[in-house]
C-alpha positions as CSV (number, residue, x, y, z in Angstrom):
1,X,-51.6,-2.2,-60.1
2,X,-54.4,-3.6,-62.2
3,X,-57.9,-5.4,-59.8
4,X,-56.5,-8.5,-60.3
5,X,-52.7,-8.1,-59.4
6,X,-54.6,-6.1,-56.3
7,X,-56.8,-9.3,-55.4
8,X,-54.2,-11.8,-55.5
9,X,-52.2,-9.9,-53.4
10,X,-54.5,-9.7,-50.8
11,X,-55.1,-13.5,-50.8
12,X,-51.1,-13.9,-50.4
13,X,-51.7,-12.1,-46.9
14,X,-55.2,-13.4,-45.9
15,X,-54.2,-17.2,-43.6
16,X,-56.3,-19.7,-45.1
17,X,-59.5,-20.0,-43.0
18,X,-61.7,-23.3,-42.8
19,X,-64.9,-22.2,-41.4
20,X,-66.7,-25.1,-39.0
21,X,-70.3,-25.7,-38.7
22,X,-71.8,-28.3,-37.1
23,X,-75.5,-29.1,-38.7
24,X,-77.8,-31.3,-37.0
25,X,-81.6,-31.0,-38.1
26,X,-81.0,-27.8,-38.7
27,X,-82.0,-26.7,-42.1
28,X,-82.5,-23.5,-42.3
29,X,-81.2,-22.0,-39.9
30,X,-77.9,-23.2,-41.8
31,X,-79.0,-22.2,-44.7
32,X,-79.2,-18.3,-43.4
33,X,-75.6,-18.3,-41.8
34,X,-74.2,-19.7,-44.9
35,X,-75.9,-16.8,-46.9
36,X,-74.3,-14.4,-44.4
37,X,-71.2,-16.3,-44.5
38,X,-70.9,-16.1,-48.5
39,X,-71.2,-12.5,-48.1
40,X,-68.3,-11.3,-46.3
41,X,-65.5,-9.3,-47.3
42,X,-62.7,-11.7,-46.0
43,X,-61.7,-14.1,-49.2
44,X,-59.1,-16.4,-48.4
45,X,-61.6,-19.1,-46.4
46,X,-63.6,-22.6,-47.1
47,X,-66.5,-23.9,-45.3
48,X,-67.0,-27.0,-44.1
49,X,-70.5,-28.4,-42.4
50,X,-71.0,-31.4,-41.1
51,X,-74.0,-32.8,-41.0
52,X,-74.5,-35.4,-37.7
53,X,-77.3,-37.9,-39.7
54,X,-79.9,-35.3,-40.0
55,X,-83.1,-36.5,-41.3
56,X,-84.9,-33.4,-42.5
57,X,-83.8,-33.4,-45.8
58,X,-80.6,-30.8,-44.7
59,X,-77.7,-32.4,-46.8
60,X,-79.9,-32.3,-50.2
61,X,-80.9,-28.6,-49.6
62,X,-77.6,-27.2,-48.5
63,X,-75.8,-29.3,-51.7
64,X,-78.5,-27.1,-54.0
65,X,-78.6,-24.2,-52.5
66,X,-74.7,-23.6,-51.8
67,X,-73.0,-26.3,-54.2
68,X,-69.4,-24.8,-53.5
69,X,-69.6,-25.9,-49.7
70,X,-68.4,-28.9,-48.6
71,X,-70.3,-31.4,-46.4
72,X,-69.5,-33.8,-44.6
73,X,-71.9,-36.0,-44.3
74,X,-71.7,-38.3,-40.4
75,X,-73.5,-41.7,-40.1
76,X,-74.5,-40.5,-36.7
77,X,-74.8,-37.8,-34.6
78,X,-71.4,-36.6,-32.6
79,X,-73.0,-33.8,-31.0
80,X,-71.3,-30.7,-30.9
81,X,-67.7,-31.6,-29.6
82,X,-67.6,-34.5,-31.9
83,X,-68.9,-32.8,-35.0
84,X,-66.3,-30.2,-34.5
85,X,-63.7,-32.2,-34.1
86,X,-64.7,-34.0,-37.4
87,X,-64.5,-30.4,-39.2
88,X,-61.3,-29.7,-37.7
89,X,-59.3,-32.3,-38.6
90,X,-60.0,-32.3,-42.0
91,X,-59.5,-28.7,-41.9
92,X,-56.6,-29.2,-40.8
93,X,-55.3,-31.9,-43.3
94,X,-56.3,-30.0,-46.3
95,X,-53.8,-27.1,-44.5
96,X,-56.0,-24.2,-42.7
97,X,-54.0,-21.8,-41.0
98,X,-56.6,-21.0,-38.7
99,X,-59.5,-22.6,-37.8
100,X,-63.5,-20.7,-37.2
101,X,-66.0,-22.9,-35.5
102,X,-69.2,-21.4,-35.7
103,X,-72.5,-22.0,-34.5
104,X,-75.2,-22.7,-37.6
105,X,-77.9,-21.0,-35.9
106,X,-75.9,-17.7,-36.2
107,X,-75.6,-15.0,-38.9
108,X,-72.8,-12.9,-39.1
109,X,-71.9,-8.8,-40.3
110,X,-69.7,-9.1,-43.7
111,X,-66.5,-7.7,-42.3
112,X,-66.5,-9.6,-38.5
113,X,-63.4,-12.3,-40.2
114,X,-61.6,-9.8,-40.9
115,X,-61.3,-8.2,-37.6
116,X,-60.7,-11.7,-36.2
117,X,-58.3,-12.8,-38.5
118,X,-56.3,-9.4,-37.9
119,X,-56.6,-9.7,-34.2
120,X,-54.7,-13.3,-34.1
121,X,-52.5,-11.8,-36.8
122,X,-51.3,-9.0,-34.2
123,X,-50.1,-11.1,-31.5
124,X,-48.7,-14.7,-32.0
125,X,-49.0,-15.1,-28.4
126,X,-52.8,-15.2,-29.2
127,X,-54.4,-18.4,-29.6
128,X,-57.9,-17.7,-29.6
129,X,-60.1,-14.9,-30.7
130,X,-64.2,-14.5,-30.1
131,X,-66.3,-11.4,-31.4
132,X,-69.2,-9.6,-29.6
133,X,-72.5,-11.9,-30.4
134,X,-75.3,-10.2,-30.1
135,X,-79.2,-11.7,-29.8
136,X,-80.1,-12.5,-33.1
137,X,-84.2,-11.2,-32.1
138,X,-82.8,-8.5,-30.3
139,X,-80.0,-7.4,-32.6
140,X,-78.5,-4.8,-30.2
141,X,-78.9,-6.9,-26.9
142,X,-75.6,-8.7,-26.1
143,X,-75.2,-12.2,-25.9
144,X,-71.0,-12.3,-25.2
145,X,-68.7,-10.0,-24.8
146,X,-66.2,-12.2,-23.3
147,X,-66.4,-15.1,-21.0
148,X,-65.6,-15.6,-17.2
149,X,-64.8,-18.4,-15.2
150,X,-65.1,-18.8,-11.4
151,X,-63.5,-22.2,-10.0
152,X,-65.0,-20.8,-6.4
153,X,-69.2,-20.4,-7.6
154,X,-68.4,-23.3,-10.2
155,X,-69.6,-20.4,-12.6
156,X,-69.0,-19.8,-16.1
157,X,-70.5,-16.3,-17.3
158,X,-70.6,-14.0,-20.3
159,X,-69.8,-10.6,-19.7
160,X,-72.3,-7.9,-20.7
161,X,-75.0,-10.8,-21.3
162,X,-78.8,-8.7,-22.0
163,X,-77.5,-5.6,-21.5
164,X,-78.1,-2.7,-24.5
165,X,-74.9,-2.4,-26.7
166,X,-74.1,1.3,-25.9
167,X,-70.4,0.8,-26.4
168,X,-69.6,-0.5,-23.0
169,X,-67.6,-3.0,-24.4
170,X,-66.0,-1.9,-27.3
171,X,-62.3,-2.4,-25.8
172,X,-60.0,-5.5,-26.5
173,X,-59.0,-7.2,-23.8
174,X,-57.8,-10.9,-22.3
175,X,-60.7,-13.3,-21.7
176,X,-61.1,-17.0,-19.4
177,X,-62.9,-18.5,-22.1
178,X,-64.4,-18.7,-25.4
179,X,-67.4,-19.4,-26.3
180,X,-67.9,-22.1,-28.9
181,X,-71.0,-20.3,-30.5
182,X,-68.1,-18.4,-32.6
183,X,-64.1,-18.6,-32.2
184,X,-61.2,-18.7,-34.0
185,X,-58.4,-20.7,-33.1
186,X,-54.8,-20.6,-34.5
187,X,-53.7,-24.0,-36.1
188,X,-50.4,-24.4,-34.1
189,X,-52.8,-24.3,-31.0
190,X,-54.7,-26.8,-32.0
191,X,-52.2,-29.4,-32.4
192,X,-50.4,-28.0,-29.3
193,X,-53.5,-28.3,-26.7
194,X,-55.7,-30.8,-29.1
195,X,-59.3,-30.6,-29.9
196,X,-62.6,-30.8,-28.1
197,X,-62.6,-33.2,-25.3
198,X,-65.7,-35.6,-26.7
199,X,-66.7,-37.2,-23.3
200,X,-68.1,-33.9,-22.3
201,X,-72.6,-34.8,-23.4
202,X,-73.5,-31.6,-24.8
203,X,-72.2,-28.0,-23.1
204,X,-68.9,-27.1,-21.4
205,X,-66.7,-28.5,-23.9
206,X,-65.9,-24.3,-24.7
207,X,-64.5,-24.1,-21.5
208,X,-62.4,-27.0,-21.4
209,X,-60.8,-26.4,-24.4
210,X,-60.5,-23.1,-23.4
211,X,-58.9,-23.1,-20.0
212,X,-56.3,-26.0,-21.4
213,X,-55.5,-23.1,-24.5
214,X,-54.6,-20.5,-21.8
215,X,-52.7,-23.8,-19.1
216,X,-50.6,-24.0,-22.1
217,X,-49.6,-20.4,-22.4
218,X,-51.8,-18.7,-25.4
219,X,-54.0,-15.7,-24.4
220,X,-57.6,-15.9,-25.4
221,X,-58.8,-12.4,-26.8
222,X,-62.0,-10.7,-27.3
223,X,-62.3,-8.9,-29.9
224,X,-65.5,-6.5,-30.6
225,X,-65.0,-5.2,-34.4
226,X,-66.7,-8.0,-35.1
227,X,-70.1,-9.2,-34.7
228,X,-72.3,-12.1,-34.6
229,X,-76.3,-12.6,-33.8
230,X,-77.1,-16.1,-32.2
231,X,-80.3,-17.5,-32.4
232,X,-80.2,-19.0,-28.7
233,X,-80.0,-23.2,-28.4
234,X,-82.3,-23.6,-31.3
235,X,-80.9,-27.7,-31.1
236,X,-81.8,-27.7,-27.7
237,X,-85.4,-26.5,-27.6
238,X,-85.1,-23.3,-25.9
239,X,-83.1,-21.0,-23.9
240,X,-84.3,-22.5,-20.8
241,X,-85.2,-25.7,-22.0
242,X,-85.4,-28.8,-19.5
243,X,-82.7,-30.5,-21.7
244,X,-80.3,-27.8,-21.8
245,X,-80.7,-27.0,-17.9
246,X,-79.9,-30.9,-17.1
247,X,-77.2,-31.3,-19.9
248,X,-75.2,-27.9,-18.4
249,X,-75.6,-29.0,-14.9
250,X,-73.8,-32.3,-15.2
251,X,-71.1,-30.9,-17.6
252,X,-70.6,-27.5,-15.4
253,X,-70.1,-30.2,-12.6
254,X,-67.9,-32.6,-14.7
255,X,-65.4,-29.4,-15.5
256,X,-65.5,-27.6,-12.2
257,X,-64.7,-31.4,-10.8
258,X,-61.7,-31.6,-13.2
259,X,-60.2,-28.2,-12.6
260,X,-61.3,-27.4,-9.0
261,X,-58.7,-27.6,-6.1
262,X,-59.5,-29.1,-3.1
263,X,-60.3,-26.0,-1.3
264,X,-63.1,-24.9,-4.2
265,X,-65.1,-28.0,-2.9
266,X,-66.3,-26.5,0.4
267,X,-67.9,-23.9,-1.7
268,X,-69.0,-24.7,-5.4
269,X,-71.2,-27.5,-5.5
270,X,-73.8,-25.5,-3.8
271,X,-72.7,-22.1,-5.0
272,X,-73.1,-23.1,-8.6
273,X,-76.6,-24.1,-7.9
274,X,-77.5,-20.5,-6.3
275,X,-75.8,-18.8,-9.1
276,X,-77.1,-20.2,-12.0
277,X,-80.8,-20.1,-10.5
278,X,-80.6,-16.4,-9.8
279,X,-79.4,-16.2,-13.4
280,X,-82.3,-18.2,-14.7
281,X,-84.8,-15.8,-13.1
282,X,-82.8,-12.6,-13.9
283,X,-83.2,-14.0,-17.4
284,X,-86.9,-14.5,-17.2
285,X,-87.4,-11.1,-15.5
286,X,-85.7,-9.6,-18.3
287,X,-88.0,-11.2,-20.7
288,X,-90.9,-10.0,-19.0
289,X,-89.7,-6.6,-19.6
290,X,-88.7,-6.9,-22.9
């Protein structure tokens, strides 16, 4: 069989991908993950960025440097759940199969599509598929390698987060949530469950989206063949930033509120608040170790 016969071949079995970014002053660090994303091995995909009314001259340098991409350009900012949602449905009338929403302030290794893609592939129970993200200063440290959710400490975690990659958590297995950061989400799932709940500020819309996936009977998988670096809340100042701490507070409470039972009251509202400060300092205690 001659390259091409071989090539269109491959296509035939490759689901049409729409790849989702969200852009929102964010310039460069857009410009990067689109240099990693036009570098992967997977063919059969199309991205899409939408730009929320950024004013740094992002539309005009993404249209020169990557010409082939489509942008959709937002007359004001939807924030993350309602910049997605713009991406995915027009995804999803020009026919994707599958749907990646990605971060733009993330780079990504050339094959990590094509592990996802043949993860959701193997199991039609499977409605959503993350990789391991790693730290994109600390290329080895992991960010995710899976998400947990507690309805008791009002707690949503990643597993394995600053830890050394040494393997621990090169296994596939079942997750409670995805992050948003990077997923991939089968079409039929979408239209099933619906799309990011936009009410949710900023933060938490992940898990939402997430826990109604797996209410409606789809397993959300983890799947570490492929990798991701994150360049941590770049649109949000910082890591630890006042305007991410407040923003994930009041949507962490929103969702807990929506999906706690009665009995979870006694305990999260103040739980969550113990939690996520011990997490904050184990975070800066890290950093001071680094």
């Amino acid at each position: 069989m001659d390259p091409k016969s071989i090539e269109i071949t491959r296509l035939v079995h490759e689901p049409r991908v729409f790849i989702v970014l969200v852009n929102w002053n964010g310039k460069d660090v857009t410009l990067e993950c689109l240099d990693s994303l036009y570098k992967v091995t997977y063919r059969n995909f199309r991205i899409v960025v939408v730009d929320n009314a950024s004013t740094d001259g992002s539309v005009a340098a993404l249209k020169n440097a990557f010409p082939e991409t489509l942008i959709l350009e937002m007359r004001e900012n939807l924030r993350f759940a309602g910049g997605n949602n713009a991406g995915m449905r027009y995804a999803l009338a020009e026919g994707a199969e599958l749907l990646l929403l990605l971060n733009n302030d993330t780079t990504v290794d050339k094959d990590f599509m094509s592990h996802l893609v043949d993860r959701m592939k193997s199991d039609m129970n499977i409605g959503m598929v993350s990789p391991k993200i790693y730290y994109y200063d600390d290329p080895n440290r992991i960010w995710f390698a899976g998400g947990k959710i507690s309805l008791w400490t009002g707690t949503m975690s990643h597993i394995g987060i600053r830890e050394i990659d040494h393997g621990q958590y090169d296994h596939v297995r079942e997750i409670d949530y995805a992050t948003g950061c990077c997923v991939l989400v089968r079409r039929t799932v979408a239209e099933k469950v619906g799309l990011f709940d936009e009410s949710f500020h900023i933060y938490t819309e992940d898990a939402d989206w997430s826990l109604r996936v797996r209410r409606a009977g789809y397993a959300i998988v983890y799947e570490p063949g492929a990798t991701v670096w994150h360049k941590l809340s770049v649109s949000a100042g910082g890591h630890l930033s006042w305007y991410k701490l407040k923003n994930k507070y009041f949507s962490n409470l929103r969702f807990f509120s929506r999906y706690a039972a009665w009995y979870h009251w006694f305990v999260f509202p103040w739980a969550s608040v113990v939690v996520n400060g011990v997490a904050a300092l184990r975070y800066l205690a890290t950093k001071r170790n680094d």
